[in-house]
C-alpha positions in Angstrom: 45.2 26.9 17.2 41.7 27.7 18.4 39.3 25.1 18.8 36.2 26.1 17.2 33.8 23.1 19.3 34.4 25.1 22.4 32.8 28.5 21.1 29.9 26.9 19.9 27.0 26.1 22.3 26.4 22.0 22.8 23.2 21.6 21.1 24.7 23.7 17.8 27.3 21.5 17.6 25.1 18.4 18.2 22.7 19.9 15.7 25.9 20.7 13.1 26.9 17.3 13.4 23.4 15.4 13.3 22.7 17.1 9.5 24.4 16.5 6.6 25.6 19.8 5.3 26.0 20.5 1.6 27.6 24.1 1.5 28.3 25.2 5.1 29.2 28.8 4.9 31.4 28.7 8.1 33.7 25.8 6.8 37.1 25.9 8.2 39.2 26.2 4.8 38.7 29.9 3.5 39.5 28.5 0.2 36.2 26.1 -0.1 34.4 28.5 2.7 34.6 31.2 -0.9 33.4 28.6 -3.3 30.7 27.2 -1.3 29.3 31.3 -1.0 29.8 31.2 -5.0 27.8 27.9 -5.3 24.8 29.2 -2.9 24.7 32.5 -5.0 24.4 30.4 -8.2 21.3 28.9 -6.3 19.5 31.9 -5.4 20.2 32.9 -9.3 18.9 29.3 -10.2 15.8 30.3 -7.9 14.9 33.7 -9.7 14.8 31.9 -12.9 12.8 29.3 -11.5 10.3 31.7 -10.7 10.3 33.2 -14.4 9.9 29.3 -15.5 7.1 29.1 -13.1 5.5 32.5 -14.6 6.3 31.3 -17.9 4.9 28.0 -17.3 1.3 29.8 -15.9 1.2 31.9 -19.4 1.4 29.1 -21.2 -1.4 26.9 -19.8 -3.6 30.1 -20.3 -2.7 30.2 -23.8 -3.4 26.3 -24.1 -6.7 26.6 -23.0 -7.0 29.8 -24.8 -6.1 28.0 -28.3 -7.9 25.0 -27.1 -11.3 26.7 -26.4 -11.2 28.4 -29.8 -10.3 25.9 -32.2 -13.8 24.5 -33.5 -16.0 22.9 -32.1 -16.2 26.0 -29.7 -15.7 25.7 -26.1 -15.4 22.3 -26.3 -12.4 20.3 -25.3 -11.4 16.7 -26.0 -9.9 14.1 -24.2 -6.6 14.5 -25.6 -7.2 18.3 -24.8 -7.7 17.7 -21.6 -4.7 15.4 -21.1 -2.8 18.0 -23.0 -3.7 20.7 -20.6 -3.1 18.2 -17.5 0.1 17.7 -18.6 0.9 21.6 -18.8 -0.4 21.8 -15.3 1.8 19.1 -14.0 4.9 21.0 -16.0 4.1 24.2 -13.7 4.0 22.1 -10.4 7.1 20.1 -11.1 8.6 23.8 -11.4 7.0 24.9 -8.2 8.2 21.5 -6.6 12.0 22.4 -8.2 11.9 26.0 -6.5 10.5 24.7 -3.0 13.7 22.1 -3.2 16.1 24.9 -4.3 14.4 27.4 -1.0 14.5 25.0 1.6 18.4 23.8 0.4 19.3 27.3 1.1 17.2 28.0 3.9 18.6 24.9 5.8 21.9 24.2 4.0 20.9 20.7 3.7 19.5 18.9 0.3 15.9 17.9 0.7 16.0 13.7 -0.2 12.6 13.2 0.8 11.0 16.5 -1.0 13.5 15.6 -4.2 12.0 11.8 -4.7 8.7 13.4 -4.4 9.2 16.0 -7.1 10.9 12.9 -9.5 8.0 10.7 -8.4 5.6 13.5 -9.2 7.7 14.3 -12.7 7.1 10.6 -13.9 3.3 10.8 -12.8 3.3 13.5 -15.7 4.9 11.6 -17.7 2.4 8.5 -17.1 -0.8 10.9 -17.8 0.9 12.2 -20.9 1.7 9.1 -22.4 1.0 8.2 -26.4 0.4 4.9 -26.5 0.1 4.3 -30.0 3.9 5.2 -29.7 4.7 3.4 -27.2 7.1 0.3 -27.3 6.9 -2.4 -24.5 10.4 -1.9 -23.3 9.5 2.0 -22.9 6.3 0.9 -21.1 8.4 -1.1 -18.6 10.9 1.2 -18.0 8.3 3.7 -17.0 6.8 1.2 -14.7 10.4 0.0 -13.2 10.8 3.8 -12.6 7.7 4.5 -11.1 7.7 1.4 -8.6 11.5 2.7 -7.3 10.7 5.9 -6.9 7.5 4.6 -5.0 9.3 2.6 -2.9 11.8 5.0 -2.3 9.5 7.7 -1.2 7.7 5.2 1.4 11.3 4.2 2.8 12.1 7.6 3.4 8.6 8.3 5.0 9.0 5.3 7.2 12.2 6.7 8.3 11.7 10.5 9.1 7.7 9.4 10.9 10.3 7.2 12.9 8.2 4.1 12.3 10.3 0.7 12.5 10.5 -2.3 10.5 9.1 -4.6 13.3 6.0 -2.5 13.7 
């Protein structure tokens, strides 16, 4: 049997070890090393039709403020317009944020905690600006916030962790 830690150089194998990989494409079973290439190209398909979402998602906040800007009074927008519009915007960056995740999971073969809390945290910030309150029910309301507030934490945590900063700091 040929030990594969010998023909690989000491700070590759350090480096293997010290990240968690998802889908490594030189996994010792041949059986699972297949699948896992299966799974990555079912990424890179996920990433092309991110990008038409993203395109998708650009044409349609042209055509909001299009219809917006048109519908009487004339080159006028609302407040409600506005947050409409904002909330299309946010749409389009949550996409962007989606795609960066999905490139930098196959460009490292490692999944992106830090960038995926930020794209959740940045989805319920959208949520937050879009919200009706005259439909709102208090229980919805705090669910929002109880989100929010872990996510929050959750971000800083990790921040804390990869800036190497230390709890008795």
């Amino acid at each position: 049997m040929v030990d594969k830690e010998k023909d690989v150089l000491p700070e590759q194998s350090a480096r293997n070890h010290e990240l968690h990989q998802e889908l490594p494409i030189d996994f010792p079973d041949p059986f699972f090393r297949g699948l896992h290439r299966v799974i990555r190209f079912a990424i890179r398909v996920l990433a092309v039709l991110m990008v038409a979402v993203i395109l998708w998602g650009v044409g349609d906040v042209v055509y909001i403020i299009y219809e917006r800007l048109l519908t009487p009074p004339f080159l006028l927008l609302d407040i409600n317009d506005i947050f409409f519009t904002f909330g299309a915007f946010m749409a389009v960056l949550i996409a962007v944020e989606i795609f960066i995740n999905i490139r930098l999971y196959l460009g490292s073969n490692v999944f992106p905690v830090q960038l995926v809390v930020a794209t959740a945290l940045m989805a319920i910030s959208r949520k937050v600006i879009v919200l009706d309150f005259d439909t709102l029910t208090p229980m919805y309301l705090l669910g929002i916030a109880a989100t929010t507030l872990a996510l929050g934490i959750t971000y800083w945590l990790l921040s804390r962790k990869n800036s190497g900063e230390h709890w008795h700091d």
